[in-house]
N, C-alpha and C positions, 0 to 999 in steps of 0.2 A: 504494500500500500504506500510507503514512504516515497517509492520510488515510481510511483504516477502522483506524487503528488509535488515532486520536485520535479519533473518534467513538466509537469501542466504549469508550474509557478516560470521555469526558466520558458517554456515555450510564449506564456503569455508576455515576461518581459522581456523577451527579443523582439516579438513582432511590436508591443510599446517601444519599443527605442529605434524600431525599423522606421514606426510610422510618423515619430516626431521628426528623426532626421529627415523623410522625405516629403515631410509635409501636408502628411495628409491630417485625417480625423483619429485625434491618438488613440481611439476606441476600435476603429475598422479593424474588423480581423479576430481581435483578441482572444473570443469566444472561440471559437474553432483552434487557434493556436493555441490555448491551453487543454482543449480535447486532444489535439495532436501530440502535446507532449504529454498529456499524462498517459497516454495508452503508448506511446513511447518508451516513456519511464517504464511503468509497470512490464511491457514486455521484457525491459530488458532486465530487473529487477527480478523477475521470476524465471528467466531464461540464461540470461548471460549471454544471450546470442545479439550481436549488433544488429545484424545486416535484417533478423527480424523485428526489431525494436527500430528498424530506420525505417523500412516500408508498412508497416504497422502504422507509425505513426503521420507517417506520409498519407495513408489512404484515408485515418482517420479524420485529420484535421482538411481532404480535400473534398470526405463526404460530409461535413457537418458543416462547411463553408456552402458547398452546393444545395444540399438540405435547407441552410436559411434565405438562400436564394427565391426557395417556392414558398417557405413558412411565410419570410415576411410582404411575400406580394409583389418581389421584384420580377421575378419570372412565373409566369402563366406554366402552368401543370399540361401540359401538350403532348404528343408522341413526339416530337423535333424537339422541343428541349429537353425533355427527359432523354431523347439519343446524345445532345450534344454535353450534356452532363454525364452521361456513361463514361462516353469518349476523355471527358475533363477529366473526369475521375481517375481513368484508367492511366492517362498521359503525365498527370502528377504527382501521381501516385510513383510513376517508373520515374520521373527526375526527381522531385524531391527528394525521393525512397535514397536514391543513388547516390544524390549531391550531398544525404546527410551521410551516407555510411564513408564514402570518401573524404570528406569535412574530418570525421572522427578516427579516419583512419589514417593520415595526414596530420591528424591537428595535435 
């Protein structure tokens, strides 16, 4: 448990220090980067395996981001957006998943 909860906490404050630097709304995002890293954390936590605690938490924070997409009314619930949210899903899942296990295998 420690270890999705320390993930969710650094997940949330990267994407906060991402979002001041570039100026956006220091709130965008947050939610999903702390689901991201907490099922990050926790996998890795109960695994010790990186490379599943990197795309674990890659898929997770690209489906809860895409998820709030239709929660909150930005995107209409359609057969075309739900394909190109598949597709999001799937394509962020392979970079982010990749970009964090090389980040940490590297870093």
């Amino acid at each position: 448990m420690a270890g999705g909860v320390i993930g969710g906490i650094l997940g949330a404050g990267s994407q906060l220090v991402g979002n001041i630097v570039s100026g956006q709304k220091w709130y965008d995002g947050l939610g999903s980067a702390a689901i991201g890293g907490a099922v990050g954390g926790a996998v890795f936590a109960g695994t010790g395996n990186m490379a599943a605690a990197s795309y674990a938490g890659a898929a997770a924070h690209s489906v809860s981001s895409e998820s709030w997409q239709y929660i909150s009314g930005k995107k209409e619930l359609t057969l075309s957006n739900v394909s190109n949210s598949l597709l999001s899903v799937a394509t962020e899942t392979a970079v982010n998943g990749t970009t964090s296990l090389l980040l940490e295998r590297n870093g």
